[in-house]
N, C-alpha and C positions, 0 to 999 in steps of 0.2 A: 214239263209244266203244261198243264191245259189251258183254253183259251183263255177261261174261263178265271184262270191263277194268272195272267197277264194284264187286266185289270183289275184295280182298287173301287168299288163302290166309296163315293164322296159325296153325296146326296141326292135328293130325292126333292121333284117337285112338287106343293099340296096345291089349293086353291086357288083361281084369280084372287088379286087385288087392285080393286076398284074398274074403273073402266077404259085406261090407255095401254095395257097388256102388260101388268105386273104381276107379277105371281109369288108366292111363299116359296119358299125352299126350305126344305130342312138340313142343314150343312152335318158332315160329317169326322169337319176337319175339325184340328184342337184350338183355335180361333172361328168359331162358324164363316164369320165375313172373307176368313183366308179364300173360302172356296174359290172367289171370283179370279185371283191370283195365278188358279189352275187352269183358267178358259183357255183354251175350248176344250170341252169335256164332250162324253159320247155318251148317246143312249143305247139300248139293249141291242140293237142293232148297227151300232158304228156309225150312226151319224152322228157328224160334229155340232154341238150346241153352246155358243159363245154368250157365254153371261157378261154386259156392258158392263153392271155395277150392281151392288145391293146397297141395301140401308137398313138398319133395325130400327122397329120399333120395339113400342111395349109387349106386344105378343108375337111377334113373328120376325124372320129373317126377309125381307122384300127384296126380288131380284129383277132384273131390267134386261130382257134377252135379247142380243138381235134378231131381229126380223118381225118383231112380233108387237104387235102395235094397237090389239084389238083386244075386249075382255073374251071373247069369243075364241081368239088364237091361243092367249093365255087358258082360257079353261082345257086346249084340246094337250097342254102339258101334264095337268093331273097328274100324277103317278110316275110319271117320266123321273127314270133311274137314273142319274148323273155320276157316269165312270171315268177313271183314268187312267190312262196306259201306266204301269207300274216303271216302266224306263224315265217316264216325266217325274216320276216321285224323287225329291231329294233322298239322300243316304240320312237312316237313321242312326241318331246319336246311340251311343253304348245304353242298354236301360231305359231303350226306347223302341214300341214296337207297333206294327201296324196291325190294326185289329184280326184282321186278313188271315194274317199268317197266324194270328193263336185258335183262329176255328180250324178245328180238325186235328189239335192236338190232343195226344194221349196225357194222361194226367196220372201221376207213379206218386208213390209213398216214398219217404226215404229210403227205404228198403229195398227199392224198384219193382213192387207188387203196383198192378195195375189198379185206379179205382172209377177209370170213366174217361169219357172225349171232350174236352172243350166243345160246346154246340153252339155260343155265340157268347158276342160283349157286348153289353148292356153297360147304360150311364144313368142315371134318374137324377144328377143333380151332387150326390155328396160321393163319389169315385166311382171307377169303374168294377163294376161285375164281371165273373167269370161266370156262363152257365155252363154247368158237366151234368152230363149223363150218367149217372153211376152206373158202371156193370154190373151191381147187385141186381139194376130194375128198377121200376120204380118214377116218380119225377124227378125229372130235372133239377139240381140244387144250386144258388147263386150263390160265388164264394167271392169275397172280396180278395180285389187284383192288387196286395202290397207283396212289397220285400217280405211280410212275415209269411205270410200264407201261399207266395208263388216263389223261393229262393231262387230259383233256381229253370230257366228256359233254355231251349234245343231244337231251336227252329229247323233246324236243317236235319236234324235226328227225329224231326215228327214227336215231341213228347217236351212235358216239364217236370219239375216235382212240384208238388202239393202238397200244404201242412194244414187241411182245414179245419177252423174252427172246433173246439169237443163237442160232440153231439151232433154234427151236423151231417156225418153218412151213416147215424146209427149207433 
């Protein structure tokens, strides 16, 4: 496993908010506010980064970091990755899976002919996406991540099966 597979990506910090060093987060976890739960999280470099508390509002996730107390200090978060060591992740339930682990999956037909690689999950609001790269070529296609169109996952075998939609690789 590489370093790199020994962290989980859990979110990402955007802009100051207002002027006593609160910032936006964008959470990654399946409650956004859980994130705080997971403190102290790391950035791309292993340092430790302890979020005190968030609050929602109407547009954004707002979070309250230690040490940071300035709009100034807050701005210098921007973009700041928020990881976690995958040993602090609870065990997932059966039919439960971390994003993580389905990029870089191969994606097989019933048949077990090859049709492409998981390249990310995507949410927009009504479920989760699967993007694949089709081996034909081509772009990217987003396939919706259900029991009907994914039966079937092998994390540990690198691969799932796919039933996607008709017309959708062609």
């Amino acid at each position: 496993m590489s370093a790199k597979d020994e962290r989980l990506l859990l979110g990402e910090f955007g802009a100051a908010q207002g002027l006593k060093g609160e910032v936006r987060i964008r959470s990654f976890t399946a409650d956004e506010a859980a994130i705080a739960g997971y403190s102290p999280l790391e950035d791309e470099a292993g340092r430790l980064i302890e979020i005190e508390s968030v609050r929602a509002t109407p547009k954004a996730l707002i979070a309250r970091v230690k040490g940071v107390t300035t709009r100034e200090a807050a701005e210098a978060l921007t973009g700041t990755k928020l990881y976690l060591p995958r040993t602090r992740l609870p065990e997932r339930e059966e039919d439960e899976w971390y994003h993580a682990d389905l990029i870089g999956l191969e994606a097989l037909d019933f048949e077990g002919r090859p049709l492409g690689v998981i390249v990310a999950v995507h949410n927009f609001g009504a479920g989760d996406l699967l993007e694949m790269k089709p081996l034909s070529g081509g772009s990217t296609v987003l396939v919706p991540f259900t029991r009907d169109t994914v039966p079937e996952i092998d994390v540990e075998g690198g691969r799932l099966t796919l039933n996607p939609p008709e017309g959708l690789l062609g």
